[in-house]
N, C-alpha and C positions, 0 to 999 in steps of 0.2 A: 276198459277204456282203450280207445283204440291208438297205438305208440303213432307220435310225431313222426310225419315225411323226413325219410333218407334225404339229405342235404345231395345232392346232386356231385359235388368236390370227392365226398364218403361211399358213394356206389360202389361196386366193386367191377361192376359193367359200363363203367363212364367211358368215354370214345378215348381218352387220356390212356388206361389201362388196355385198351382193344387195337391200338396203334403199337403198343410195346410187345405185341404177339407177334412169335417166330413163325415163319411157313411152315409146315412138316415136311420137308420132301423122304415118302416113305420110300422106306430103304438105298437112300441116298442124302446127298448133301448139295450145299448151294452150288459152290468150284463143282462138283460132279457135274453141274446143271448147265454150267459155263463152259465145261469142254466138252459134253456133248451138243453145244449152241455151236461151239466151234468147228465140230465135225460138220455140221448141216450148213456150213459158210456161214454163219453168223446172219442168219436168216430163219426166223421162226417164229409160231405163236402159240401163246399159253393158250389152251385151251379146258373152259368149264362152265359151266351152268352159274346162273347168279350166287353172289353168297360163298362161291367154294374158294377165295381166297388168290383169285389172280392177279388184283391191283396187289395186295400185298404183298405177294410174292413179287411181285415187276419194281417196288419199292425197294425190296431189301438186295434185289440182284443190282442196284443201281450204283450202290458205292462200291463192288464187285469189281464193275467192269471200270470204273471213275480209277480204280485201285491197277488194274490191268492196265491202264493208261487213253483210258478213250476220256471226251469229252461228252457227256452226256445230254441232251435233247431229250425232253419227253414234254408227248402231248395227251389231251383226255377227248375223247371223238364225241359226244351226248349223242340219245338218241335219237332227237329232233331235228330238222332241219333250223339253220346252219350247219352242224354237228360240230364248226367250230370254224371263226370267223377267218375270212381272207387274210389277212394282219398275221394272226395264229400260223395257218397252213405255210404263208411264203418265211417265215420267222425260225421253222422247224427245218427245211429245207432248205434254205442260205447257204450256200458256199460250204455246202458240206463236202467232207474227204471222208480218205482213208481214219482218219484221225478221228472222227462225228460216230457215234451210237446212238439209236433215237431208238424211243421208245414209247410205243402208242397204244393207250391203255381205251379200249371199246373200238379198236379199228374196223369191227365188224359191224359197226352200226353205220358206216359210209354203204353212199351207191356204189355198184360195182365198178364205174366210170372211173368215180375219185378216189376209190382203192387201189385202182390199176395205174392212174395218176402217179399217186403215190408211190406204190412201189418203181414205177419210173424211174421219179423226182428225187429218189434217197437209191438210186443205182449206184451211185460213188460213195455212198455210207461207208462205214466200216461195218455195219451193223444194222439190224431192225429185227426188232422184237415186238410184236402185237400180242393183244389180249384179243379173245371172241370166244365166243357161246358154242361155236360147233368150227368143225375141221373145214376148214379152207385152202384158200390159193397158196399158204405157205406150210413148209413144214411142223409136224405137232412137236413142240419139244417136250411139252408135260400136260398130259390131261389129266387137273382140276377135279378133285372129288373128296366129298365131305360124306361123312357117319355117325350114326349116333356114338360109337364110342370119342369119332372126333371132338365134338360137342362137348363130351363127357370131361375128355380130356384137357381143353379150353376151360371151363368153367369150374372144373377143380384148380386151373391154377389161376385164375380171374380170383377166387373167393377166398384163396388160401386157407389160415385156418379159423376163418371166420362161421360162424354156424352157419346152415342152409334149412333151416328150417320155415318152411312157408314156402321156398318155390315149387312149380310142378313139374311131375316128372320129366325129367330130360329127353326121353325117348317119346312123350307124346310133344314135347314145341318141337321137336327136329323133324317130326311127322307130318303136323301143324304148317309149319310153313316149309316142307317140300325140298328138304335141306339146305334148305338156302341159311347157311350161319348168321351172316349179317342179319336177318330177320328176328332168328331164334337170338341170338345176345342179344338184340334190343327189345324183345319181350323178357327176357332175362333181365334188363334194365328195369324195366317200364315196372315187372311183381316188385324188384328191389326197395326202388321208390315208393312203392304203394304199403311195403309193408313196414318200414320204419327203420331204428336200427338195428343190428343185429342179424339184417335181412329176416 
């Protein structure tokens, strides 16, 4: 008989538990991350391929810098036009100083136009920190990269000490969808649910 649907609240891969993941910065720390942003004038962007974890990271650097004393900005760029309405753009920009850190997660999904715009527009920031997919107009402070052992190591602490009996092997979904994490936990979800509880 096949066991009743995981309740969605009970996953162990629910977005609730995937929000509560720490970045890895291997062989460093977040403050490491922050003084090396301060070396490059407080001008730089995460760089990684989908899935490897840079809105998260750009999340958890945010009460860092809130802590260091700036006033935090942050915007999200889509990759369709608008990429993000006029309203948005003059609202991030506003009477920013020394005092403003903005922080624009898919900046790289803007025209070259309105990225140049921007970096302009935020010349009297104290700061700017962008996400993008490959190395650009600004400094890399950290290139973004995921592993099957990452994986590994995520979803051993997702599942605790819960059985794992019934998912497939970790090393083929990280394959599967190209490591892009965000994908593989949410097929990581998706067997969860499907196989009842217990996982």
């Amino acid at each position: 008989m096949r066991p009743a649907p995981l309740r969605p609240c009970d996953n162990p891969f629910r977005v609730q538990r995937l929000r509560e993941l720490r970045y890895r910065v291997a062989g460093g720390s977040l403050e490491g991350l922050l003084d090396r942003l301060a070396e490059l004038g407080q001008r730089a962007a995460l760089v990684g391929p989908e899935g490897s974890g840079k809105t998260t990271l750009l999340g958890q650097l945010q009460p860092l810098l809130e802590a260091r004393g700036f006033e935090v900005r942050r915007a999200r760029v889509y990759n369709e036009p608008p990429f993000w309405s006029r309203a948005e753009a003059r609202a991030l920009v506003a009477g920013v100083g020394a005092g403003h850190f903005l922080l624009v997660d898919g900046a790289d999904a803007l025209p070259s136009w309105r990225l140049a715009r921007l970096r302009w527009n935020t010349r009297r920031a104290g700061g700017l920190l962008i996400t993008s997919h490959q190395v650009g107009p600004l400094p890399t402070l950290l290139e973004c990269r995921t592993s099957e052992e990452l994986l590994r190591e995520l979803a051993t602490e997702l599942l605790g000490a819960a059985p794992v009996s019934g998912l497939p092997p970790l090393d083929e979904v990280y394959r599967r969808h190209g490591g892009n994490l965000r994908e593989a936990l949410r097929e990581l979800y998706d067997v969860c649910a499907g196989l009842g509880p217990g996982c």
